[in-house]
C-alpha positions in Angstrom: 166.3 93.9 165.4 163.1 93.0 167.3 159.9 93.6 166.5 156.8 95.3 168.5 153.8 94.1 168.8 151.0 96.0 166.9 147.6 96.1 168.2 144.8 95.6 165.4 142.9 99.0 165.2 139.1 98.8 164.4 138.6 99.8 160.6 135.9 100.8 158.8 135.0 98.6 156.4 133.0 101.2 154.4 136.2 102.7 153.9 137.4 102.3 150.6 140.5 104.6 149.5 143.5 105.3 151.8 144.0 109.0 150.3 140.8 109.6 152.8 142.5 108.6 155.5 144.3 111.2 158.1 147.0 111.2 160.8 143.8 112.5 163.3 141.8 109.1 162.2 144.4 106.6 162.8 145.0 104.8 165.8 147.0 105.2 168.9 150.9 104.3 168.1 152.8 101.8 168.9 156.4 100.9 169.5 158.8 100.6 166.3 159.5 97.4 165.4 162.5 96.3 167.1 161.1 97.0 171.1 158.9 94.0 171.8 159.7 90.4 172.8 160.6 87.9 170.5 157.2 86.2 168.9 155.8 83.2 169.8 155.0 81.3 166.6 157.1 81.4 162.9 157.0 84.4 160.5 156.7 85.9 157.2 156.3 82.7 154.9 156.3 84.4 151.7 159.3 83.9 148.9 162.2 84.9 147.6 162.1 87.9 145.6 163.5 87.4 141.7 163.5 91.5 140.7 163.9 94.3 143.0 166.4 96.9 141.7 165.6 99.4 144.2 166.0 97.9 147.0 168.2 98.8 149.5 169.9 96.9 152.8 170.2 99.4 155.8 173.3 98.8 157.9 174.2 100.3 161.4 177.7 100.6 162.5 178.5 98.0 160.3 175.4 95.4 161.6 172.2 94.7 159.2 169.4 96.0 161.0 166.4 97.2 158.2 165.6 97.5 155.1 164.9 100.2 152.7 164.8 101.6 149.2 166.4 104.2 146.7 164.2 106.6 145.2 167.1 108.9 143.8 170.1 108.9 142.2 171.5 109.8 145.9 168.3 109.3 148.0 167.1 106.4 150.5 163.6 106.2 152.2 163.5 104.4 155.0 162.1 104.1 158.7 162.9 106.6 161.5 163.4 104.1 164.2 166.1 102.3 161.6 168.6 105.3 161.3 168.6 106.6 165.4 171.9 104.4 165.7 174.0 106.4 163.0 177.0 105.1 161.2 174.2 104.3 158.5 175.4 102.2 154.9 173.2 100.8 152.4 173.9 97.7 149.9 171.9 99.2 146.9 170.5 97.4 143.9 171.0 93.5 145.2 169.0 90.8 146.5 171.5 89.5 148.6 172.7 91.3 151.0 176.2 90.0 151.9 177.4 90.7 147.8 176.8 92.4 144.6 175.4 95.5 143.6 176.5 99.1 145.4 177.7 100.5 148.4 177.1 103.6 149.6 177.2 105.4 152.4 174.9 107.7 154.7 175.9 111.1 154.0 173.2 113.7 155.7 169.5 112.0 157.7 166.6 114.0 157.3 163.6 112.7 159.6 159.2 113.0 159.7 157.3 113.2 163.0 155.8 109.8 161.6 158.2 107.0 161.6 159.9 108.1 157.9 163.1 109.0 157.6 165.5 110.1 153.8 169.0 109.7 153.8 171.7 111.2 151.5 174.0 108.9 150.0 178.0 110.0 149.6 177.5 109.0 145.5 175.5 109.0 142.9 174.2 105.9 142.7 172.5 104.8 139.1 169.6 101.8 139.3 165.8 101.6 138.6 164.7 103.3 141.6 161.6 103.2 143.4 158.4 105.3 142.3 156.1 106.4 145.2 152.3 106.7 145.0 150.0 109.6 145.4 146.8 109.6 147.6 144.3 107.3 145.4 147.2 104.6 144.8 146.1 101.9 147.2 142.3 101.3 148.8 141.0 98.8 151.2 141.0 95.0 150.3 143.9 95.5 147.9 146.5 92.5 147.7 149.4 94.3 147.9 153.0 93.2 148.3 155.9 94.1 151.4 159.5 93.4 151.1 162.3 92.9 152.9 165.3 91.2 154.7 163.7 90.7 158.1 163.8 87.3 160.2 162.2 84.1 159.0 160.9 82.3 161.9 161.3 82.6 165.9 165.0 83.1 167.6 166.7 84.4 169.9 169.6 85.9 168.0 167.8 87.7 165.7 170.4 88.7 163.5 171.3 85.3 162.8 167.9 84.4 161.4 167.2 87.2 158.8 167.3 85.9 155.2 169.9 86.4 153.9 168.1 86.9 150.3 165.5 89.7 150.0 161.8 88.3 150.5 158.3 89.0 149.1 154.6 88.8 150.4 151.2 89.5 149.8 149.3 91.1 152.6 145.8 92.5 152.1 145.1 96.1 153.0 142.5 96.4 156.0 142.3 100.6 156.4 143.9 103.3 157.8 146.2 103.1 161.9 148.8 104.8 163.2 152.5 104.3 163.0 155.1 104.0 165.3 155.1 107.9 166.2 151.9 108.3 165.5 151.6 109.2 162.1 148.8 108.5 159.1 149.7 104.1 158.1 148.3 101.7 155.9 147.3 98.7 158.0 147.4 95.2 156.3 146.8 91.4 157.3 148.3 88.7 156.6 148.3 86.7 153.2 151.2 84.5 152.5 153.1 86.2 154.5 153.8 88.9 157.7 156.5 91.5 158.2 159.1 90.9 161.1 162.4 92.3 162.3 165.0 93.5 159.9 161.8 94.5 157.1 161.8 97.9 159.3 162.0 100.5 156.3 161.2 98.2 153.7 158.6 99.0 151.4 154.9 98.2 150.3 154.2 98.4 146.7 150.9 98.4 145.0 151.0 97.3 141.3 154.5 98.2 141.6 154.7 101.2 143.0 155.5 102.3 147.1 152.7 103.5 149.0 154.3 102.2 152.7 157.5 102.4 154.8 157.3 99.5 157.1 156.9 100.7 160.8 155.1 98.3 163.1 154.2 94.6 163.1 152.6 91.9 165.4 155.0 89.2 163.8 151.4 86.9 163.4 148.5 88.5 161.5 148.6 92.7 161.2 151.5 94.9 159.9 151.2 98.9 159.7 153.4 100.9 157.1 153.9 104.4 157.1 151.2 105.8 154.5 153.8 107.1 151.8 151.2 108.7 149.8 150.2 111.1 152.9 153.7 112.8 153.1 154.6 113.2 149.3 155.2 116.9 149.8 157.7 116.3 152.8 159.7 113.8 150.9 159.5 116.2 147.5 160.7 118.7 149.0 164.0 116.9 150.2 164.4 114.9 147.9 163.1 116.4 144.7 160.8 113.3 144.0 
């Protein structure tokens, strides 16, 4: 999956507290995260991640393409660009994504004019799952953490250079931008590491819980992740949490 190219907004930097922060104010949107050329310089850094029960690995038709994470006994939250090819699985509850945990498959898609999307899973499937925020859960300057499967450095066969083991990074919160559709997103620069192809859907988590669905990145220095927190109602009423 390639990635797009995000273009830094101009933030506020009296802005303090995302929950202030609406889909009106953010910037222009960019393209999701697998329409750009590849990048010109080596991604993500970061490590390996050692606990991450809710996490999910997206498939499409069979091929890995994004990440993700369960939030329900039979719920996934993910990325609306990631699920637009259909055939949609999930390895559920594993840090690698060739083996272990659970299989399940893409029952029913339910998608947000922002770049969010919940699918419902054939089974019940029984882990920790992920807790989302609330406006308030995440402010500006906050080292917060993304996740995901996505590619390591620069190729040109993009699948073939995703880790193969879930990742982890710090990124530091900047302000408030505008997803891939549009919608309200938490924009964040790089700390030890940068979002790339294949972390599409994955989450950010502040002190442990999701407050972002990731949606855009420039591969380099800035990431933007669909502001969680700003659509609780949408995914309550869905999925219940």
């Amino acid at each position: 999956m390639r990635i797009a190219r995000l273009v830094p907004a101009a933030l506020a930097a009296a802005a303090t507290v995302l929950a202030l922060l609406s889909p009106a104010a953010t910037a222009a949107p960019q393209p999701p995260l697998q329409d750009a050329p590849p990048p010109t310089t080596q991604i993500i850094g970061g490590g390996q991640a050692s606990n991450a029960p809710w996490a999910a690995r997206l498939f499409s038709q069979g091929r890995e393409t994004c990440s993700a994470t369960i939030i329900a006994p039979t719920w996934i939250l993910t990325a609306k660009h990631c699920v637009t090819g259909g055939g949609l699985s999930f390895r559920i509850g594993s840090l690698d994504q060739h083996s272990g945990g659970v299989v399940a498959n893409g029952a029913q898609t339910y998608t947000h004019s922002s770049d969010l999307a919940l699918v419902r899973l054939d089974r019940s499937v029984q882990t920790t799952y992920s807790r989302l925020g609330n406006p308030g859960s995440v402010s500006v300057g906050q080292s917060v953490q993304v996740w995901g499967w996505g590619a390591t450095s620069q190729c040109g066969s993009e699948a073939n250079c995703q880790s193969r083991y879930l990742k982890v990074a710090n990124v530091t919160v900047t302000g408030g931008c505008g997803d891939a559709y549009g919608g309200s997103a938490i924009c964040a620069r790089r700390g030890n590491g940068i979002t790339a192809g294949g972390d599409s859907g994955g989450p950010m988590t502040a002190n442990g819980i999701q407050v972002g669905v990731a949606s855009t990145s420039d591969r380099q220095t800035t990431t933007a992740y669909t502001n969680v927190t700003a659509y609780r109602s949408w995914i309550q009423s869905i999925a219940g949490v």
